[in-house]
C-alpha positions as CSV (number, residue, x, y, z in Angstrom):
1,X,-26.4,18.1,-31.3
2,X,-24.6,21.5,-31.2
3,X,-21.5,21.0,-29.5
4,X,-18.9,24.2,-29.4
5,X,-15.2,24.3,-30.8
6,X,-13.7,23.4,-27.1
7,X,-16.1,20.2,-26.8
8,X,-15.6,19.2,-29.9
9,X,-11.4,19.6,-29.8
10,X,-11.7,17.3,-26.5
11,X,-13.8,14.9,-28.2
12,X,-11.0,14.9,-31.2
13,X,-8.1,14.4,-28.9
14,X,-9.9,12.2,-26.4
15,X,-11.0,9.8,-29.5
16,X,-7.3,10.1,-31.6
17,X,-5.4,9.5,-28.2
18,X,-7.9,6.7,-27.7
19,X,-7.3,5.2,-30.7
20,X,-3.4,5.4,-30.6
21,X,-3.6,3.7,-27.0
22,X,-6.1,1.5,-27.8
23,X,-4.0,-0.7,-30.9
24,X,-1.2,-1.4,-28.9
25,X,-3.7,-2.8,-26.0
26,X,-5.5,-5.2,-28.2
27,X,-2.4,-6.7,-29.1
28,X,-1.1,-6.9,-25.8
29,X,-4.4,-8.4,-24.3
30,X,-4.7,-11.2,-27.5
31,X,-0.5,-12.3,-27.0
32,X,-1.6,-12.9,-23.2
33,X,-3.7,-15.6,-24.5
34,X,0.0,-17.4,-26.0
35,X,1.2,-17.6,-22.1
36,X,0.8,-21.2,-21.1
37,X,0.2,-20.4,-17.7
38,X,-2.6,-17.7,-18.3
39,X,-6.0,-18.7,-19.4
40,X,-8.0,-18.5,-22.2
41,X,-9.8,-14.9,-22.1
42,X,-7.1,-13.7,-19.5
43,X,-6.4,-11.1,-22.7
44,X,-9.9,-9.3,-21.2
45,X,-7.9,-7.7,-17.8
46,X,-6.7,-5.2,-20.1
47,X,-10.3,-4.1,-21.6
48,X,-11.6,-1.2,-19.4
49,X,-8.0,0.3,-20.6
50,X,-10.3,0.8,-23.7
51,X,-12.8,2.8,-22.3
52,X,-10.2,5.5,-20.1
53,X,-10.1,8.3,-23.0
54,X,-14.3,8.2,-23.6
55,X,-15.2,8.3,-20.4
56,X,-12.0,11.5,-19.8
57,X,-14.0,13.0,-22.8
58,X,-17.9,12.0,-21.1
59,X,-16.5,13.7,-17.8
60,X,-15.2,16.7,-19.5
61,X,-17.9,17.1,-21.9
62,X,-21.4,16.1,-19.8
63,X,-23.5,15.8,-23.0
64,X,-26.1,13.2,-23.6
65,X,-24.0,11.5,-26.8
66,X,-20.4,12.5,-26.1
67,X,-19.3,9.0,-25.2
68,X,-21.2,7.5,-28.9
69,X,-19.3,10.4,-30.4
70,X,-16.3,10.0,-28.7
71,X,-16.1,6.0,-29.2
72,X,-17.5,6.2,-32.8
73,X,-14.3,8.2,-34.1
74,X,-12.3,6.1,-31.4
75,X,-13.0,3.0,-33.1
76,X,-12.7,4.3,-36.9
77,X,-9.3,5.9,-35.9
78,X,-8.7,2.2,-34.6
79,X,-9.3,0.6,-38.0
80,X,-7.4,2.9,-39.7
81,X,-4.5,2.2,-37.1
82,X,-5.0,-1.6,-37.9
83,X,-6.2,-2.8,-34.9
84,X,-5.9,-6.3,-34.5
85,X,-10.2,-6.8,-34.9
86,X,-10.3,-5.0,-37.9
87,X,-13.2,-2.8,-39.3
88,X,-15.7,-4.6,-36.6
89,X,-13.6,-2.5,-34.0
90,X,-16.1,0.0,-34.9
91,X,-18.9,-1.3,-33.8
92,X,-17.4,-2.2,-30.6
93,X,-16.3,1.2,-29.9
94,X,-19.7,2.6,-30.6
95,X,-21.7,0.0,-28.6
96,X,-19.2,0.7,-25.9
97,X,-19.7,4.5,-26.1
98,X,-23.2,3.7,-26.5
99,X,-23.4,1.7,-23.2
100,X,-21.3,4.0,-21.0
101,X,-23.9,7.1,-22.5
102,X,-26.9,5.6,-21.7
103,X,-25.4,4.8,-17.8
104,X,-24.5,8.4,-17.5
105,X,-27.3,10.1,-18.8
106,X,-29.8,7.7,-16.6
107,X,-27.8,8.4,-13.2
108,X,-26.3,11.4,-13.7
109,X,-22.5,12.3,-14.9
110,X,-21.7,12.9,-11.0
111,X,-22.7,9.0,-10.0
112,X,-19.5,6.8,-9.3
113,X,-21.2,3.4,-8.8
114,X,-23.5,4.3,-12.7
115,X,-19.8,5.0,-13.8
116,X,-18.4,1.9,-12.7
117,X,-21.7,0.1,-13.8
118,X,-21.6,1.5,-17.3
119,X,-18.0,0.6,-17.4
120,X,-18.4,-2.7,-16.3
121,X,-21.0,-3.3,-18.8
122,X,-19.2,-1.6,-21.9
123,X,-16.4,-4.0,-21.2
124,X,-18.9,-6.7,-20.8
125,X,-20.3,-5.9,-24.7
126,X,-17.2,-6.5,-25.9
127,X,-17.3,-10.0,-25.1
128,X,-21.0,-10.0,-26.2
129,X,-19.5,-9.0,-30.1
130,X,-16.7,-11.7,-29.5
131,X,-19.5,-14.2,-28.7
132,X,-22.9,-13.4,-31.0
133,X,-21.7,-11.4,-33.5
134,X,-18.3,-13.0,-34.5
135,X,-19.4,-16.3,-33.5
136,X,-15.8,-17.6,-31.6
137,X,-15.7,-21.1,-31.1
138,X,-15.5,-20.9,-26.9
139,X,-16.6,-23.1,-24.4
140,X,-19.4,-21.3,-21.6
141,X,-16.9,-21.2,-19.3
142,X,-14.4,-19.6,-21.2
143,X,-17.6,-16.7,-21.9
144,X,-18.5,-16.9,-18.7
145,X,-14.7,-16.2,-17.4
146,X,-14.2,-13.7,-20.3
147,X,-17.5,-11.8,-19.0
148,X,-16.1,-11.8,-15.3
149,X,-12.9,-10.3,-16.0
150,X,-14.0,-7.8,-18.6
151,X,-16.6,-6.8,-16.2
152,X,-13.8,-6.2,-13.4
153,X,-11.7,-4.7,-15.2
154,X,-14.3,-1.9,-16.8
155,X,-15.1,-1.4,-13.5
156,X,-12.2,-0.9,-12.3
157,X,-9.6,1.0,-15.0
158,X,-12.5,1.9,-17.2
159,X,-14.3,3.7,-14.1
160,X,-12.5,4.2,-11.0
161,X,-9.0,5.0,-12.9
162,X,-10.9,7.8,-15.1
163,X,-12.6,9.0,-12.2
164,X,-9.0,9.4,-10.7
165,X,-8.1,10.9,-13.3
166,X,-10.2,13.2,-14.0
167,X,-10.6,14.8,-10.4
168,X,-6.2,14.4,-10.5
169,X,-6.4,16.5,-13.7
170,X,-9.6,18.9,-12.4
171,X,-7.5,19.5,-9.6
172,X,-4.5,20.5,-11.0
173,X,-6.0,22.2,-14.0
174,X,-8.1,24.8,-11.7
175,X,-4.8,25.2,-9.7
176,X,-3.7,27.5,-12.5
């Protein structure tokens, strides 16, 4: 994929801010679980957080494989930053930009309730890792809660708070 020096600046600063937001959010969402009073997986609320900067960048830059890009180098960015996950924060990222991609480039880049979907479900894939891939020790329900709320919450910051944003910035950016 060809993408010009503009799209490829946004895709830089979209992934480094990312990445910079990103550390601090994974170690605020994993202290929640050491509140008594929250519950286990509570630490998922803040997980469409994750996804604001690559779907900014997807919006900005309506390319079939600017969220994968944009994720990919969010997540390596991450490791570098020491994010509490580690290295496999990179595989996260990119199955996250890989989800939210696919959404958009199915429904269209103009489709709220595919944003909110793909969001949902990028949020959602991060539990999947947590669960098949690095094999926690959790009860069903604690997955099944962890699934809920991380779908919510893609849904909801991951897709309706970028769309926000995006049309506050579009708005104010062809102002000028």
């Amino acid at each position: 994929m060809r993408y010009s020096t503009r799209q490829l600046s946004m895709i830089i600063i979209f992934s480094s801010l990312g990445a910079v937001l990103s550390v601090p959010i994974g170690y605020a969402g994993n202290y929640m679980k050491a509140v008594p009073v929250l519950p286990l997986g509570i630490g998922q609320a803040l997980s469409g957080l994750h996804l604001v900067t690559v779907v900014l960048a997807s919006l900005l830059v309506p390319r079939r494989g600017t969220a994968v890009v944009t994720a990919t180098l969010k997540g390596l960015l991450e490791a570098v930053l020491f994010s509490f996950h580690g290295l496999p924060v990179i595989l996260i990222s990119s199955a996250q930009g890989l989800v939210i991609d696919t959404a958009l480039s199915l429904a269209g880049y103009d489709s709220t309730l595919a944003l909110c979907l793909g969001c949902g479900l990028a949020s959602a894939s991060n539990v999947a890792f947590l669960q098949y891939v690095l094999l926690m020790p959790f009860l069903p329900e604690v997955f099944t809660f962890m699934y809920v709320v991380a779908f919510i919450s893609g849904a909801a910051l991951g897709g309706l708070l970028s769309l926000k944003l995006y049309h506050m910035v579009g708005s104010r950016v062809s102002a000028l």
